[in-house]
C-alpha positions in Angstrom: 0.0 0.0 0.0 1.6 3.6 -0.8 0.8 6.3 1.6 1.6 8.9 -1.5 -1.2 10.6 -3.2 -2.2 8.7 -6.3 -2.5 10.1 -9.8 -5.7 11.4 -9.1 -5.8 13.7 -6.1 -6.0 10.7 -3.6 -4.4 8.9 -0.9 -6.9 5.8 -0.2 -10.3 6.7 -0.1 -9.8 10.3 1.0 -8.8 13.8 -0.9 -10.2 14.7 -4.5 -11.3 18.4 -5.5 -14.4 18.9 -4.6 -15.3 22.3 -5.9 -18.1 24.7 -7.2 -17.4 25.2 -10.9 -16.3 28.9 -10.3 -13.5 27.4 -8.6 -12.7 25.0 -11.2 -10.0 27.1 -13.2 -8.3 28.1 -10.1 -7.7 24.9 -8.9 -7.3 23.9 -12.2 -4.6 26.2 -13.4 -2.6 24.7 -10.5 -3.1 21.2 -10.8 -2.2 21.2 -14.3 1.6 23.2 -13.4 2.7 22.7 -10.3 4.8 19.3 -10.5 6.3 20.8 -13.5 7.4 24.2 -12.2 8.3 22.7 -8.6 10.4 20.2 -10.0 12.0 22.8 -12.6 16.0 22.9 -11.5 15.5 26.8 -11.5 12.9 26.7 -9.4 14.4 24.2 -6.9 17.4 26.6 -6.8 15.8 29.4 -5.8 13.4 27.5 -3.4 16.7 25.8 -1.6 18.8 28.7 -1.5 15.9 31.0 0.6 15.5 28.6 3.1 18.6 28.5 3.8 19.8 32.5 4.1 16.4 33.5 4.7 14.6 30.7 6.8 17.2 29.5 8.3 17.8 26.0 7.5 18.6 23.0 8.2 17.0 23.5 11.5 19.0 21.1 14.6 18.4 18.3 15.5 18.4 18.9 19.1 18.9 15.8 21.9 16.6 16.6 24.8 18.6 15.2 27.4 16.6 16.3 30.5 13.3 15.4 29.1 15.0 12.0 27.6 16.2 11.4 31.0 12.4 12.1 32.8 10.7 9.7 30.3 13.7 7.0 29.9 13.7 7.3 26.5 15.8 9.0 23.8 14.2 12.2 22.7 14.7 14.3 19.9 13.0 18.0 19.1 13.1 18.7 15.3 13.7 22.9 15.9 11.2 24.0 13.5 10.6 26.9 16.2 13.7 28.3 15.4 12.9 28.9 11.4 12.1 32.5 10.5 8.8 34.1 11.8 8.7 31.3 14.3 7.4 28.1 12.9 7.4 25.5 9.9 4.7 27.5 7.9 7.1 29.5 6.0 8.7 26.4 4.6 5.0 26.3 2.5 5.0 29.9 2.3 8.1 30.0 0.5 7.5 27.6 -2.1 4.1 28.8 -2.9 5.0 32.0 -3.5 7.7 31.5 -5.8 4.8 29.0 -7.5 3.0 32.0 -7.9 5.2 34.4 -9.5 5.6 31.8 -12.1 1.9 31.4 -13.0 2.1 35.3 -13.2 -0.1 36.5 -9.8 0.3 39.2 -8.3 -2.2 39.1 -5.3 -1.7 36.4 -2.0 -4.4 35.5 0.0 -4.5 33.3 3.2 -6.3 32.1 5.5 -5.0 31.2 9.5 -6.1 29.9 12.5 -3.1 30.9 15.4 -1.7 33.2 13.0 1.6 31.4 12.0 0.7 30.7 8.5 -0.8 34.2 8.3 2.6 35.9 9.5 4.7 33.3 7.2 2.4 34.2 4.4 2.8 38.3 5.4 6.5 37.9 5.3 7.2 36.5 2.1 4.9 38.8 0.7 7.0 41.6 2.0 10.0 39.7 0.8 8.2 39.5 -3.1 6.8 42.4 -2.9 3.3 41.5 -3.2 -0.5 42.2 -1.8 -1.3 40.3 0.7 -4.7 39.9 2.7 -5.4 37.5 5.8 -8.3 36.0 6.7 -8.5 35.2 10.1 -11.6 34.7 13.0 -12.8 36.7 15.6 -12.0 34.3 18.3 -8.5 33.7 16.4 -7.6 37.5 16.7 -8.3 38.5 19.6 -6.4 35.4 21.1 -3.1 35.5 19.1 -3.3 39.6 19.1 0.8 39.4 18.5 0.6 37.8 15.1 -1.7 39.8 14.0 0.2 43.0 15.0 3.4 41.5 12.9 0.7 40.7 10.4 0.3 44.3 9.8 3.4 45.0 10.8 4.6 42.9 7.4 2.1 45.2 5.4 -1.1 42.5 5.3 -4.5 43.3 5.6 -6.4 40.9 8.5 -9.9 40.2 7.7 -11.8 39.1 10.1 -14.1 36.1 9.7 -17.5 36.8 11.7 -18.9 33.6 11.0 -19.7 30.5 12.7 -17.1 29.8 15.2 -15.7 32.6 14.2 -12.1 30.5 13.9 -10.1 28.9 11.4 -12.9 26.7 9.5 -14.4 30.1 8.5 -11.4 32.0 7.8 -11.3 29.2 5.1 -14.6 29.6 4.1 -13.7 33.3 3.3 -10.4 33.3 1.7 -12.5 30.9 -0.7 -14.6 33.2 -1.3 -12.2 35.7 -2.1 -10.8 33.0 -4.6 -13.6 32.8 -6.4 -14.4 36.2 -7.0 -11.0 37.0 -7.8 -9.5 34.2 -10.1 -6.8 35.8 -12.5 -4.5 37.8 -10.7 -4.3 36.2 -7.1 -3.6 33.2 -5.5 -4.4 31.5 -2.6 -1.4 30.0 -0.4 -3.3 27.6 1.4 -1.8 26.8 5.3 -1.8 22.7 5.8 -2.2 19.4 3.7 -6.3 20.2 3.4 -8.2 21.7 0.2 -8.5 20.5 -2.9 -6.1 18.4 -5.1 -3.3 19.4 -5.5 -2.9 21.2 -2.0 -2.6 18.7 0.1 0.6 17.1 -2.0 1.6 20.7 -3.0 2.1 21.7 0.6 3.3 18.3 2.1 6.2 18.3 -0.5 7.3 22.1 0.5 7.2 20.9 4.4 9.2 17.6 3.2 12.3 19.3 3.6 11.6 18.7 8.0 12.1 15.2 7.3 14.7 15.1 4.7 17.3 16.8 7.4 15.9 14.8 10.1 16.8 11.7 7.9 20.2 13.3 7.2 20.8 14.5 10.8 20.3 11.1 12.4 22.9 9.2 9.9 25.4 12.1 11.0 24.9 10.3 14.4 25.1 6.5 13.3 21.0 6.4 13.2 19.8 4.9 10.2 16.0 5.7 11.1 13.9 6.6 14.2 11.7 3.8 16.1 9.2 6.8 16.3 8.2 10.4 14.8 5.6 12.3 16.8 4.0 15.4 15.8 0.5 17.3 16.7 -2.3 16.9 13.4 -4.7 19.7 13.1 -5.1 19.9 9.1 -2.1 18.2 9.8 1.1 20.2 7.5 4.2 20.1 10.0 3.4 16.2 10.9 3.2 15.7 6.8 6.6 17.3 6.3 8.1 15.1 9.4 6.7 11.9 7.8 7.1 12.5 4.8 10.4 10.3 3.9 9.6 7.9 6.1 5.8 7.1 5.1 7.0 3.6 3.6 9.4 2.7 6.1 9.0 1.1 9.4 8.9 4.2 11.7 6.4 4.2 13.9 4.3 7.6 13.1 2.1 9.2 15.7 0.1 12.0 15.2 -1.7 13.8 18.1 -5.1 15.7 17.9 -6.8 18.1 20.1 -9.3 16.6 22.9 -10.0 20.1 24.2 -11.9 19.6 27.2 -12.2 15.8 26.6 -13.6 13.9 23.6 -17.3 13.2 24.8 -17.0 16.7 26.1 -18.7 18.5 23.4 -15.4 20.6 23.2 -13.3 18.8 21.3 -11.0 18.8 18.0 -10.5 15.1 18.2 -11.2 14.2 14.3 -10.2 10.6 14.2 -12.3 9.8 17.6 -15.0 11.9 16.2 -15.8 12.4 12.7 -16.8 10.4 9.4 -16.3 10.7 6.0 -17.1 14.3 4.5 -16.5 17.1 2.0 -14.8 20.4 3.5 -13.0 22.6 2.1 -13.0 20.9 -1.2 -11.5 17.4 0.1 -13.1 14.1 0.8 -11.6 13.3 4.4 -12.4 12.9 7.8 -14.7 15.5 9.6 -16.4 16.0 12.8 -20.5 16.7 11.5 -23.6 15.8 13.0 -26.0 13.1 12.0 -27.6 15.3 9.1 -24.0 16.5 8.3 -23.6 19.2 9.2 -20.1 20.5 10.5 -19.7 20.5 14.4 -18.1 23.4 16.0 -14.4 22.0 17.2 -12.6 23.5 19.9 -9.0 23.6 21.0 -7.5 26.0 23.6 -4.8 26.1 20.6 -6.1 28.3 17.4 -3.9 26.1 15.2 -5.6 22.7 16.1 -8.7 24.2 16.3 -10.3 22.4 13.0 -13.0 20.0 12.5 -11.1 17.7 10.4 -7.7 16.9 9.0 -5.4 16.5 5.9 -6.8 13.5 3.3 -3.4 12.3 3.8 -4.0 11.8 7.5 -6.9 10.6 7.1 -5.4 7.8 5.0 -3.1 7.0 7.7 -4.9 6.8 10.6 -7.7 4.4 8.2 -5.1 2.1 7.2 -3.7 1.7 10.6 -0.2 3.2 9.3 0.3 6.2 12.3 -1.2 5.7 15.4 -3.4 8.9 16.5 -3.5 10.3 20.0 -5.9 12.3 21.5 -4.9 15.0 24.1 -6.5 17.0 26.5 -6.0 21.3 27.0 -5.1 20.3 30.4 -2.2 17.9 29.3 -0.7 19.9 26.4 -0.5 22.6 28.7 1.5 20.8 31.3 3.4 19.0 28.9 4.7 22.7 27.8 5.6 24.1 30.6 7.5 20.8 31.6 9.3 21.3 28.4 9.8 24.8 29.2 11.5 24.3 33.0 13.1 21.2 31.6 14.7 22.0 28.5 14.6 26.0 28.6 12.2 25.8 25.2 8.7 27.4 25.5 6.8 25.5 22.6 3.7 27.1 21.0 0.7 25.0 22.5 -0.2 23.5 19.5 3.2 21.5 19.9 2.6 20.9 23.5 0.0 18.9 22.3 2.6 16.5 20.6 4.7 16.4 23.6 2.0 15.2 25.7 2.5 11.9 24.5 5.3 11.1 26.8 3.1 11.3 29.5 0.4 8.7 27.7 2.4 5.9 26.2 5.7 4.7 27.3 8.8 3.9 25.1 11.5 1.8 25.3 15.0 2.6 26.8 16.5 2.3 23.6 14.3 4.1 21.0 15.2 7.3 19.1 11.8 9.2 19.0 11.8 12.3 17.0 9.5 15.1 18.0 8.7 17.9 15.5 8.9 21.3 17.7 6.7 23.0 15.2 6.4 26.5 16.7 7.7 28.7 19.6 5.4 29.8 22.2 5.7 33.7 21.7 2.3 33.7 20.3 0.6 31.9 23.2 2.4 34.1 26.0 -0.8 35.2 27.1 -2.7 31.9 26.9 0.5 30.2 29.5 0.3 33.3 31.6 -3.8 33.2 32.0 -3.6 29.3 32.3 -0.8 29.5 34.8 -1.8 32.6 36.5 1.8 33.8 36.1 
């Protein structure tokens, strides 16, 4: 079985393009270029050579040896928190914007949930010199205030999405719209491995480049793979990229979802536990709906887990029985950050607490090399650790 996409848009049962026709030459436009310019030696050039003198890359490979040491086990943080603007999103950012001068826009739109992929998107805007308008909820804004500030900061405009939960579903459901109504000179840089074909491979190859160093780190140290690669799955883009080389090898992949207040709660992101087979966002995946279908309301105390479904190519995974999927509580991810923090001096952004969690929930064995992807720093959930912690 290949954990790839296929030919068609799919990986198993799950992804497609499930658009209205207005869409249609948007997504089309993209699905008939994008292998073709991406792979273009050019283009691979240019890609390679900003992410190292402007992101930042390779990112370490760090050893953990305090937190290795609590959970008798040897673990290792992939430093995506240390890439520019503060997280893996501009690894996509990048690649989709030079994908975009070459199909000739001139207009970015984005949409964000804790305002990573909205800052990543901003800056390389700035960097191309481009327009570039955010979509982003009501709830999100007012709860990751200091991206939105560097937002604007960058030159973006933030649109705020007043709808529904008033978080990142409906900041989708707006940049969307803005697609649609705006087709020839702007494109949309979609944030994780969800959308229509050919996002979810489009971005999943840009982010592959977390596991192609982690792969080359480890044989630098005499490991030939990891026994395990852990990451936290909202749409699911920084666990895609840490995968990625090692979805056909035996690695043991676990992804980790948002269980908010607890998964029979009622405030919950937990997709896998939850949902069914469903259409959002123009992808067949998994989706938490009710019995007539329509989408539930998730909730995360992180904006960037807080989605009511994931990636087709997680979905696919977890289906198959090829990553095991985790489901952790607010309460847990936030104990599992601080711990990180007085342990290892590193305040992760609480969507990667989430992932770090796991330590506490499953044990490993003394010999395993388990490989964490530290997807974002915690300078954008300051205020949520010092309201949480009282600090």
């Amino acid at each position: 079985m290949s954990y790839h996409i296929d030919q068609d848009g799919y990986y198993g049962r799950f992804g497609g393009a499930f658009i209205p026709e207005m869409l249609y030459p948007n997504v089309q436009e993209l699905k008939d270029n994008y292998l073709e310019i991406t792979k273009d030696p050019a283009f691979v050039k240019e890609f390679e050579a900003l992410l190292s003198t402007y992101v930042g890359r390779p990112t370490p490979l760090y050893f953990a040896e305090r937190l290795s040491e609590r959970y008798a086990t040897n673990i290792y943080l992939k430093r995506e928190d240390l890439c520019h603007t503060g997280a893996h999103k501009v690894n996509n950012t990048i690649g989709q914007i030079l994908l975009a001068k070459k199909l000739g826009k001139t207009r970015i739109i984005a949409e964000t949930g804790a305002g990573q992929h909205g800052v990543a998107t901003a800056t390389v805007c700035a960097r191309m010199g481009m327009d570039c308008i955010v979509y982003m909820g009501e709830v999100d804004i007012k709860r990751q205030a200091p991206n939105v500030a560097r937002m604007k900061l960058l030159g973006a405009e933030v649109r705020p999405a007043s709808s529904g939960s008033k978080t990142l579903k409906d900041a989708t459901n707006e940049a969307i719209r803005d697609w649609i109504n705006n087709p020839v000179n702007t494109h949309y840089i979609i944030g994780s491995v969800v959308g229509p074909h050919p996002y979810p491979d489009l971005v999943a190859r840009f982010q592959s480049v977390i596991s192609k160093e982690v792969r080359e780190q480890l044989k630098r140290l005499g490991v030939e793979k990891p026994d395990h690669v852990i990451a936290c799955v909202g749409g699911g883009s920084n666990a895609a990229g840490i995968y990625y080389h090692y979805l056909d090898e035996d690695v043991g992949l676990i992804a980790v979802e948002a269980a908010g207040k607890g998964i029979s709660s009622g405030h919950s992101a937990a997709t896998t536990a939850l949902g069914k087979m469903g259409v959002i966002h123009g992808s067949k995946t998994l989706l938490m709906q009710s019995a007539d279908g329509q989408i539930t309301e998730p909730y995360s105390i992180s904006a960037g887990l807080d989605y009511p479904g994931i990636g087709p190519m997680h979905a696919h995974l977890f289906e198959s029985g090829r990553a095991t999927f985790l489901s952790i509580t607010d309460k847990a991810a936030m104990e599992a950050g601080r711990s990180l923090a007085e342990l290892e001096g590193i305040i992760p952004a609480i969507e990667t607490a989430h992932a770090l969690a796991v330590f506490d929930q499953q044990e490993f064995e003394k010999d395993d090399i388990v490989v964490v992807n530290l997807s974002g720093r915690g300078d954008k959930d300051l205020q949520t650790y010092m309201d949480y912690y009282s600090l």
